[in-house]
C-alpha positions as CSV (number, residue, x, y, z in Angstrom):
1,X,92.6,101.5,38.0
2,X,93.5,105.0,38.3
3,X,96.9,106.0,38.0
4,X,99.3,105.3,40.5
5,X,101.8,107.2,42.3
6,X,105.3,106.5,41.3
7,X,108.4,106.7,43.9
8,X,111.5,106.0,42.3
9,X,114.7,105.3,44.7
10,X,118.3,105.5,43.8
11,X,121.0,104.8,45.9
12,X,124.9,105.5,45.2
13,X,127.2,102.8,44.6
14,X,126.2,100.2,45.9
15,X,127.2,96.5,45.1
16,X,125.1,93.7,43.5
17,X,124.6,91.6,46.3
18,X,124.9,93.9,49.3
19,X,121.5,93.8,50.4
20,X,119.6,91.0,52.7
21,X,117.4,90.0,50.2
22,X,120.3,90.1,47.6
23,X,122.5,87.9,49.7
24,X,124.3,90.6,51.6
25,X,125.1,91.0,55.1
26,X,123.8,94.0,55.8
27,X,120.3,94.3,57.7
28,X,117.6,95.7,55.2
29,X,114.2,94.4,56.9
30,X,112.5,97.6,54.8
31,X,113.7,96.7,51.1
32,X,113.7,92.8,52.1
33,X,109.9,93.7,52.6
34,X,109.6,95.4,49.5
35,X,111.0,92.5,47.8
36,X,109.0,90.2,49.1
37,X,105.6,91.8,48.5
38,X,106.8,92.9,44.9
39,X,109.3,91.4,42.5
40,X,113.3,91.4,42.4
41,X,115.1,91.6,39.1
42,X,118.3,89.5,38.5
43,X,119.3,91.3,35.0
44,X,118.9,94.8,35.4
45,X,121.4,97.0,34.3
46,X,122.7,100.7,35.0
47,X,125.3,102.9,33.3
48,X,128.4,102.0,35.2
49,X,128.7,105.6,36.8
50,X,126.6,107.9,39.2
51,X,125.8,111.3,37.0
52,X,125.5,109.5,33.0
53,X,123.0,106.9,35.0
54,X,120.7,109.9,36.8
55,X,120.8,111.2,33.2
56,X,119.9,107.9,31.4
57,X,117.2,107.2,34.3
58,X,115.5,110.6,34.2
59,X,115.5,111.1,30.9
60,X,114.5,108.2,28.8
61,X,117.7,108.1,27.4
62,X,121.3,107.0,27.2
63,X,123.7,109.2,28.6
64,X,125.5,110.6,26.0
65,X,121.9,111.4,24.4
66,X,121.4,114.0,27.3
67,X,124.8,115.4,27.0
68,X,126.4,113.8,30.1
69,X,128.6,110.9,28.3
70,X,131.1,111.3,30.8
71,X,130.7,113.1,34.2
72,X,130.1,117.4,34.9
73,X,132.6,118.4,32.3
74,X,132.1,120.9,29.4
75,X,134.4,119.2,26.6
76,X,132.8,121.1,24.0
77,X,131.2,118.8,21.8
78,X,127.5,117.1,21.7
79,X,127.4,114.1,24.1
80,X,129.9,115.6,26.5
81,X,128.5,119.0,27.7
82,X,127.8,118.2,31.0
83,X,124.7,119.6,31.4
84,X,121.5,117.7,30.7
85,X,120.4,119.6,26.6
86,X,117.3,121.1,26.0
87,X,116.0,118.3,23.5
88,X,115.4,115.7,26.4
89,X,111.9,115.8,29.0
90,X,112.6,114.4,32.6
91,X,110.1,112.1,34.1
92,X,109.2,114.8,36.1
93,X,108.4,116.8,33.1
94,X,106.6,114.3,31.0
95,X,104.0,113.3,34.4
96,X,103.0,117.2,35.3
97,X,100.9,117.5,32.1
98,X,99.1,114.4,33.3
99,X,98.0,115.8,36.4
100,X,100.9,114.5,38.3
101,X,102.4,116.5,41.7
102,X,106.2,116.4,41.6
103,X,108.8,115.9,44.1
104,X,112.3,115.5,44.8
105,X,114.7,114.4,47.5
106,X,118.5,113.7,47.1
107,X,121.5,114.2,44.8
108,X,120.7,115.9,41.5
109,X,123.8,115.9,39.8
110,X,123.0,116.1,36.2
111,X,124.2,119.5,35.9
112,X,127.9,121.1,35.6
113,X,126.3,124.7,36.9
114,X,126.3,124.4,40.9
115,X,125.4,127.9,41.1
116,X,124.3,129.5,38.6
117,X,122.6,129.6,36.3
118,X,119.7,127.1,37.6
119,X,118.0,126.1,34.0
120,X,118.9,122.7,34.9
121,X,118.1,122.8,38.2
122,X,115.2,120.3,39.5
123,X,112.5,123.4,40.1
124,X,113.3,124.1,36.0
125,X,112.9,120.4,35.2
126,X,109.8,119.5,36.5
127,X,110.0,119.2,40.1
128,X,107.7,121.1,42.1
129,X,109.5,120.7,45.1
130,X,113.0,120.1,45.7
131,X,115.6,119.6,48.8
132,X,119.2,118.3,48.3
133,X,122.6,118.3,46.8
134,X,123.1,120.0,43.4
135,X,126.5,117.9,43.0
136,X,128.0,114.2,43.5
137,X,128.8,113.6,46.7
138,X,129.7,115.8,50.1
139,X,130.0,115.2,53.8
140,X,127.1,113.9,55.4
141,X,127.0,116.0,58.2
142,X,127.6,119.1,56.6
143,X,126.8,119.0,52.8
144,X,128.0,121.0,50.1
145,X,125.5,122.6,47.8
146,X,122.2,121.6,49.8
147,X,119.9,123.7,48.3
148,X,115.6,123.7,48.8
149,X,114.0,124.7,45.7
150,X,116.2,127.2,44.3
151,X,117.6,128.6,47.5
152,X,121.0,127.3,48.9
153,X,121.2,126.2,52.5
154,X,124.9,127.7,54.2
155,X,124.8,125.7,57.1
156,X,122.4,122.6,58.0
157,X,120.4,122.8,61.4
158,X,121.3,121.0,64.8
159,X,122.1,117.2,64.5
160,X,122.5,116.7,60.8
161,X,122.5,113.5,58.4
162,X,122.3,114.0,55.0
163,X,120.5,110.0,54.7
164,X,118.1,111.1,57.4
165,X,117.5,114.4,55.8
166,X,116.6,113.0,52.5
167,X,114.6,110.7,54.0
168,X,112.5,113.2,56.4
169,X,112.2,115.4,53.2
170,X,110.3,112.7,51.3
171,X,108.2,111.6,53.7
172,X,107.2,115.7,54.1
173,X,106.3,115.8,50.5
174,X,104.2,112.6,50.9
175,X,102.1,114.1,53.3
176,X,101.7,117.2,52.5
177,X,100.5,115.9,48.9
178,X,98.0,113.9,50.6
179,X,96.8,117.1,52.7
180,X,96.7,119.5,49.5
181,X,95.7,117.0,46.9
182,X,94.6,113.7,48.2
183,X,92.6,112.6,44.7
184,X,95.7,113.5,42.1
185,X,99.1,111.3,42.1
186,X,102.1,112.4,42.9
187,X,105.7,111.5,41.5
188,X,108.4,110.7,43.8
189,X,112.0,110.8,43.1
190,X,114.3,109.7,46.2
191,X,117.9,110.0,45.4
192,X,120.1,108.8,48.3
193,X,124.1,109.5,48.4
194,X,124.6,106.8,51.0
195,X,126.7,104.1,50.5
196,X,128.5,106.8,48.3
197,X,132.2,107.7,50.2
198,X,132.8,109.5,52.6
199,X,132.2,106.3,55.2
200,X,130.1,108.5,57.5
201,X,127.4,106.6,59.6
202,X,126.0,107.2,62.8
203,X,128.1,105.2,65.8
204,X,125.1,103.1,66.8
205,X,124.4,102.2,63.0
206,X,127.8,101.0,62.7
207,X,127.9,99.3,66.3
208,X,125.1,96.9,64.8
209,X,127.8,95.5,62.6
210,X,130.8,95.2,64.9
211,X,132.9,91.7,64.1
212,X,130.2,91.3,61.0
213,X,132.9,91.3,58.7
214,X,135.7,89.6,60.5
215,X,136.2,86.8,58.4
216,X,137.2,88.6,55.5
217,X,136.3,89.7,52.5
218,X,137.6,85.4,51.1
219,X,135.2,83.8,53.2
220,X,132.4,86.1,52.8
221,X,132.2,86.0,49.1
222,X,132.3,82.7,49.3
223,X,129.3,82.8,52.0
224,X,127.5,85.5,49.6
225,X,127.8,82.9,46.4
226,X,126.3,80.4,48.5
227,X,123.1,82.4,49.4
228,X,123.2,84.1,46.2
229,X,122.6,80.7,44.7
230,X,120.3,79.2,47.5
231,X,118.2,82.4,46.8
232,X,117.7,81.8,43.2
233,X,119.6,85.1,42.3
234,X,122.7,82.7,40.9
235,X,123.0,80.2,38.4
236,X,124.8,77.0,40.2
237,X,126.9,76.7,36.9
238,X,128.3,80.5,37.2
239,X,131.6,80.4,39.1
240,X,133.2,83.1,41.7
241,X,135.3,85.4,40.5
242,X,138.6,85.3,41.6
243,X,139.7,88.1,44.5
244,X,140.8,90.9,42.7
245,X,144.7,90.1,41.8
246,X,145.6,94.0,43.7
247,X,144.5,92.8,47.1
248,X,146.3,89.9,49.4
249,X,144.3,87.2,50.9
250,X,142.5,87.6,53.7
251,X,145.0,85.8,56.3
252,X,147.9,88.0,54.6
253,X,146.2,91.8,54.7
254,X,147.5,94.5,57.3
255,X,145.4,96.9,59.1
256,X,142.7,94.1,59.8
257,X,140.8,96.2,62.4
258,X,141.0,99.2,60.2
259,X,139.6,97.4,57.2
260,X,136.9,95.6,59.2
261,X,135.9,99.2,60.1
262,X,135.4,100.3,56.6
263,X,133.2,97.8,55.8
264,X,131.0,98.0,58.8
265,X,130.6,102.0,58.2
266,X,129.9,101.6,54.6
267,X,127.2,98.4,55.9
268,X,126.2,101.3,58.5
269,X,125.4,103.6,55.5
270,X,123.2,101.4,53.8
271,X,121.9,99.8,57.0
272,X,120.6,104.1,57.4
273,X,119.1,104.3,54.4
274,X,116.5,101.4,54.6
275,X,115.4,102.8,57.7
276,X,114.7,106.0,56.3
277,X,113.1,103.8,53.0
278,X,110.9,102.4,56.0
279,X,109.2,105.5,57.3
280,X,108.5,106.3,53.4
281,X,106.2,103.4,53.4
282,X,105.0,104.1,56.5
283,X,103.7,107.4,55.6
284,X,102.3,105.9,52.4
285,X,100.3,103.4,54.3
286,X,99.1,106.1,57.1
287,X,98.2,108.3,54.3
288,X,96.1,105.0,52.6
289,X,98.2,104.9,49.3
290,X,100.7,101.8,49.8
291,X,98.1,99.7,47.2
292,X,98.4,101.8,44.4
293,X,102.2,103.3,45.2
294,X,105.1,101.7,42.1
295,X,107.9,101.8,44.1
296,X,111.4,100.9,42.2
297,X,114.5,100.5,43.9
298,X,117.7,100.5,42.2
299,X,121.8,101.4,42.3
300,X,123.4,103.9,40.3
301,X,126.5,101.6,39.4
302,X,128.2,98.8,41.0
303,X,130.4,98.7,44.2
304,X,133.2,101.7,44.2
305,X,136.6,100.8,44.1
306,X,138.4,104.2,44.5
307,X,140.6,104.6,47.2
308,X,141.0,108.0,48.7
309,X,144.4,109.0,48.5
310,X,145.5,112.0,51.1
311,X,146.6,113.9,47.8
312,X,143.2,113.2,45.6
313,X,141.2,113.8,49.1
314,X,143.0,117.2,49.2
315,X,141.6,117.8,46.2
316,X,138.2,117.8,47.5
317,X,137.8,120.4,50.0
318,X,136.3,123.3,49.2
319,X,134.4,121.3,45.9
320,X,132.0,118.7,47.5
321,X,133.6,118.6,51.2
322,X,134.7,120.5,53.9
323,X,137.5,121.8,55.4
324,X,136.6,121.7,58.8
325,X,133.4,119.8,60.8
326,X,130.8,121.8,61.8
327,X,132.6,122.8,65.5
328,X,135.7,123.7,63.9
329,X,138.0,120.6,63.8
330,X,139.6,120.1,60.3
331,X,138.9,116.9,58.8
332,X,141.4,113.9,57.5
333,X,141.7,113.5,54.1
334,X,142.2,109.8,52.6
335,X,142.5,106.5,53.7
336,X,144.7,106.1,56.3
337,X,145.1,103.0,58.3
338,X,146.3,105.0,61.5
339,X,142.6,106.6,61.3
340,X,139.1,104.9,61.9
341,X,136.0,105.9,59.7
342,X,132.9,106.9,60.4
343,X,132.7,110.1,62.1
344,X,132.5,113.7,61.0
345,X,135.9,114.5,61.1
346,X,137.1,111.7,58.4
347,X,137.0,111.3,54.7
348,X,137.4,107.8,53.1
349,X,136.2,105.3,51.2
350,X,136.2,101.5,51.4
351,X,138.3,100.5,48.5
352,X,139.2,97.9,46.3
353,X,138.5,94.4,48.5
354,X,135.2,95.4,49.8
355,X,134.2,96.6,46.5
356,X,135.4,93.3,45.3
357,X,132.4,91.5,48.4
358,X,129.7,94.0,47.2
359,X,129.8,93.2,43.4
360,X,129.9,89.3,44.5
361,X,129.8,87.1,42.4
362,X,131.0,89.8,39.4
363,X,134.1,90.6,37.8
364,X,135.1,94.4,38.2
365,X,133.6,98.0,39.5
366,X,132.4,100.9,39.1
367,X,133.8,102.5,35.8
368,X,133.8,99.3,34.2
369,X,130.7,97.4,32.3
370,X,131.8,93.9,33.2
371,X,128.9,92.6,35.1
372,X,130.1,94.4,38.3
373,X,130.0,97.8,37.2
374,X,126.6,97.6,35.9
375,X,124.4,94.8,37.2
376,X,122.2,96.1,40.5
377,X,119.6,95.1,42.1
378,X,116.1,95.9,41.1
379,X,113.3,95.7,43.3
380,X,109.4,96.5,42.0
381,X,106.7,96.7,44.9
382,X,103.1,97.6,43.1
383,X,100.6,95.8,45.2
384,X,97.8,97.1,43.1
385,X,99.5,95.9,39.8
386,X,101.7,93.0,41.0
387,X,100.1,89.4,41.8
388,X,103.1,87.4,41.5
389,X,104.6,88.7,44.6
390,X,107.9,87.4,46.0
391,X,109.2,86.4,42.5
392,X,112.2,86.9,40.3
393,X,112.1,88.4,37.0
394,X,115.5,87.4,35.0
395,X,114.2,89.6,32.1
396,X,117.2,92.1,31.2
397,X,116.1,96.0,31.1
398,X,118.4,98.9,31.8
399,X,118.0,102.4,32.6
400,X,116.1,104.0,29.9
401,X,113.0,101.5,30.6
402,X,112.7,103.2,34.1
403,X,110.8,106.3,32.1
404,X,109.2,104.0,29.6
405,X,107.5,102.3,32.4
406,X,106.4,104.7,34.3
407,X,105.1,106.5,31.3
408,X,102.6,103.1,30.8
409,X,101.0,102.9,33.7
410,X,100.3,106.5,33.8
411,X,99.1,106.0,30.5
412,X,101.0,108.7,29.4
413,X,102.8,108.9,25.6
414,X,106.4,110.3,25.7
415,X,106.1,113.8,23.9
416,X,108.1,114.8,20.8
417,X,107.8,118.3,22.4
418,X,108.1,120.6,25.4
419,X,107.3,123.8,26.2
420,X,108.0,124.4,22.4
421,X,111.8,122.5,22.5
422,X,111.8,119.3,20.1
423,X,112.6,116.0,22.0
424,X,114.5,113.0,20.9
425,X,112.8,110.0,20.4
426,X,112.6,107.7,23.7
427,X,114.7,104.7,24.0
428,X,113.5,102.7,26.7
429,X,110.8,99.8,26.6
430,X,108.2,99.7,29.2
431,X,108.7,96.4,31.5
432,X,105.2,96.1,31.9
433,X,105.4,92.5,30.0
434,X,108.3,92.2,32.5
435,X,106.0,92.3,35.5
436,X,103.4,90.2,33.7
437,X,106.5,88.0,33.6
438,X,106.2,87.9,30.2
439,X,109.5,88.4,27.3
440,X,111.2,91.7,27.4
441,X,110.4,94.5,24.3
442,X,114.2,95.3,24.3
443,X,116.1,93.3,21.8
444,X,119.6,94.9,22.4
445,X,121.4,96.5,25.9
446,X,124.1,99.0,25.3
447,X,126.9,100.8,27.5
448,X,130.0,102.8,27.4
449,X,132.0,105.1,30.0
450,X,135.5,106.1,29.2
451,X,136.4,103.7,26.7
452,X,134.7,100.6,28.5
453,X,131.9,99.4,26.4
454,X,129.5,96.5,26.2
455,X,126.9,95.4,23.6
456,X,124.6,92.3,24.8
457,X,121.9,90.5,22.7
458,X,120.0,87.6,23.9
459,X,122.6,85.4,25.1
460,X,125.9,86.7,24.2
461,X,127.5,89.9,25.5
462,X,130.9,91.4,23.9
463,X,132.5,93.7,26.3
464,X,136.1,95.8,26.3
465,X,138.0,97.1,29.2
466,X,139.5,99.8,27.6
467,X,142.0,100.0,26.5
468,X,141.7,96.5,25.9
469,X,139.8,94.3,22.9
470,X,136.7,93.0,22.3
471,X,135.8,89.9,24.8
472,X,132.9,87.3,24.1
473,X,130.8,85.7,26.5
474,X,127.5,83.6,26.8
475,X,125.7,85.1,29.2
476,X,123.5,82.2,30.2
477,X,126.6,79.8,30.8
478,X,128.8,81.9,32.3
479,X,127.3,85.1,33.2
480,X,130.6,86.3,35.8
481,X,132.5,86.7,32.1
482,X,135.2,83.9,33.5
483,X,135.6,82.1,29.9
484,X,136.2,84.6,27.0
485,X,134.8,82.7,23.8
486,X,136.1,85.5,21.1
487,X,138.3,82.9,19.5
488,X,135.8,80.4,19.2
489,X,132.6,82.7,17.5
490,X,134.6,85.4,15.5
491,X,130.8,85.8,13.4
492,X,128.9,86.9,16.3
493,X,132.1,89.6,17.5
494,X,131.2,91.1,14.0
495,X,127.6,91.2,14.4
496,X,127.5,92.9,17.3
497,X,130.5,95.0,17.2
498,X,128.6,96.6,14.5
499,X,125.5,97.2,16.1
500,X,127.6,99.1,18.9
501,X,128.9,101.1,16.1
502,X,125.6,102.3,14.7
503,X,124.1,102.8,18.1
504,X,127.3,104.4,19.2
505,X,127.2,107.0,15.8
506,X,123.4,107.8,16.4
507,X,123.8,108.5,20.3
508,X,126.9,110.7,19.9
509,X,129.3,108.4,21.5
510,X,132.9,109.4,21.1
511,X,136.0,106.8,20.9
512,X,137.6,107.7,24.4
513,X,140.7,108.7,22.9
514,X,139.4,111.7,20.5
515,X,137.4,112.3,24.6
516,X,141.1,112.3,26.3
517,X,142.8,114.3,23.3
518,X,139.8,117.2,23.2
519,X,140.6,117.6,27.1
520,X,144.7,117.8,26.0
521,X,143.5,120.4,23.5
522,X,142.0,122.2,26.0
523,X,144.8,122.3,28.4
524,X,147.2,123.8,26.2
């Protein structure tokens, strides 16, 4: 078989379980398709947080590893730079020596240098062509930092949509690679921002979801768990978690109309995206490539529960949003009830209950690594290297297998050196014996972000909210961490405390308080 192309798609925090084939509401026909010609993963596992996953997934590596342990700040010491280090190779990087063309459309936002100087920039990591954001998030209509190539874009032309644009972009690179150099593969990397706030969507996107979410968010968790479990995707014995203990009931919450808006823009977003996801396979199958095309679709962290204040929102403008819309009408900051969502002129976010729906049937959010900061959905379409289509793998992998995998089927090794730089040693495991559906290579999964860290091996998984202790729980009875068994098995806390210890030493992890006290120091 010769070596396929590889398309790798990330979206931006999204939940667990808010896609159709995940047990969502929202109308994915594209992905669902995907899923159903390929495989979908039920223990895949991400970083918890938007910039240390791109890092982790591009890289090999775990986030600290490539100097982005925590977001785009410069703290000074290894692990929290900011700024992917010169001793990692990108995906990118490791597939051009192999003959591979190399492409990018999305959010980039591995680097703390939005201007200059450009050495991390996608064009000087391995991507031969590049169109996006350089940061974490802006206004879809009129985006901050969108750059192509090295060149910065000051205002976006006519009827603009960051989703659409990153989706138009991709499909350009597709067929022009097919024009230029139909016989060599090519390396895709589709970053969306969307559902990432702002809750922009276009009206007739959201329309499609009008009185979709009228129930509230009670009812439809309940009605997710069900068809989370009918699907497979649950474990009958795994109980709901409770509504988050911050938000009323359904039948007591204020502002209905304003919260059912929220979630059907933020549905809208998503709803945006797999169209756009569509016409990528459609230009792979008009250019004759679908068969041998690995496509992986994944989340960069679980549902977001931040809730745009006016003051934080504020904050914003000028740094990854603007001031104004693009005719000249200043935009509202925050999440105000008075104030519906959607359009150009807003800035807000869908908060804490809706969050709560998306990471159904999961305990907590982005931030956290309880299951609903770091479980997403995984969805592998290879038609040329999958048989058992439609299936589930229940395997766990995590973010640094993404690179070992695609390394495989390239048949490609992972270099020790780069254009003369020494590399660290890889830490993912291919999930080719995944896709065979046979035992996962990786005997351990790790994970910290500010303070909240996780350590899971085989069945058991010991987890702290900082700044909270250690918590135990068997993963295979009770996998939405509802029954903390630390008490009970006080020899397995000590076992793998102490592998997070030595994995935490060798891949510079800081204790979040030396992290917090640095920044004091800093300050003054």
């Amino acid at each position: 078989m010769p070596q396929p192309n590889i398309i790798i798609i990330l979206n931006d925090d999204m939940g667990y379980s808010d896609l159709g084939c995940y047990g969502g509401e929202v109308q994915t026909p594209n992905l669902d398709r995907l899923a159903s010609g390929g495989l979908r993963f039920t223990r895949f596992y991400n970083t918890a947080r938007c910039c240390p996953s791109r890092a982790s997934l591009l890289t090999g590596l775990y986030p600290h590893q490539a100097d982005v342990g925590h977001m785009m700040n410069d703290d000074g010491v290894d692990g929290y730079l900011g700024d992917l280090n010169a001793n990692t190779v990108t995906i990118a990087e490791a597939l051009k020596p192999a003959g591979y063309d190399t492409c990018m459309s999305g959010k980039w936002h591995v680097t703390r240098h939005v201007d200059d100087p450009k050495h991390n920039w996608p064009c000087q990591r391995g991507f031969d062509d590049f169109y996006g954001i350089i940061t974490g998030a802006s206004n879809f209509f009129n985006p901050s930092t969108l750059t192509r190539n090295n060149e910065r874009i000051a205002t976006p032309p006519g009827d603009y949509f960051l989703t659409d644009a990153i989706s138009d972009e991709a499909v350009r690179q597709i067929r022009e690679h097919n024009q230029s150099k139909p016989d060599s593969p090519f390396f895709s990397y589709v970053a969306y921002t969307a559902p990432h706030w702002p809750l922009h969507a276009h009206l007739e996107d959201i329309e499609r979801y009008k009185g979709r979410f009228d129930d509230g968010w009670d009812v439809l968790r309940e009605e997710r768990l069900s068809r989370m479990t009918e699907m497979g995707l649950i474990d009958p014995q795994w109980r709901l978690t409770p509504r988050d203990p911050t938000q009323p009931p359904w039948d007591e919450a204020e502002h209905k109309a304003w919260q059912c808006r929220r979630m059907e823009v933020y549905a809208a977003q998503i709803d945006r995206m797999d169209q756009g996801i569509g016409r990528i396979v459609q230009a792979l199958e008009d250019t004759g490539q679908m068969d041998n095309t690995l496509i992986l679709f994944l989340a960069d962290n679980g549902g977001c529960a931040e809730e745009i204040s006016t003051r934080w929102g504020q904050n914003l403008r000028g740094r990854i949003a603007q001031k104004t819309t693009r005719d000249g009408r200043p935009v509202q900051y925050g999440n105000d009830p008075s104030v519906m969502p959607g359009g150009e002129e807003t800035y807000q976010s869908y908060g804490v209950p809706w969050a709560n729906l998306s990471n159904t049937p999961f305990r907590e959010y982005k931030h956290w690594v309880h299951e609903g900061g770091i479980a997403t959905p995984l969805i592998v379409h290879w038609p040329a290297g999958i048989s058992d289509r439609g299936a589930m793998r229940r395997q766990p992998a995590q973010l640094p297998d993404i690179m070992a995998t695609c390394l495989d089927v390239a048949d490609i090794c992972y270099p020790d050196t780069y254009e003369g730089r020494t590399i660290q040693p890889a830490e993912g495991y291919s999930m080719r014996p995944i896709l065979e559906d046979r035992p996962s290579e990786r005997p351990v999964l790790y994970w910290e972000h500010e303070g909240n860290k996780a350590v899971q091996r085989e069945n058991w998984k010991l987890v702290c909210k900082y700044p909270g202790g250690w918590e135990l729980y068997n993963m295979t009875e009770d996998r939405t961490e509802l029954h903390d068994v630390s008490a009970q098995f006080p020899e397995i806390i000590g076992e793998l405390s102490a592998l997070y210890e030595v994995w935490a030493a060798r891949c510079n992890v800081m204790p979040w308080d030396e992290v917090l006290a640095l920044r004091n120091e800093k300050r003054g």
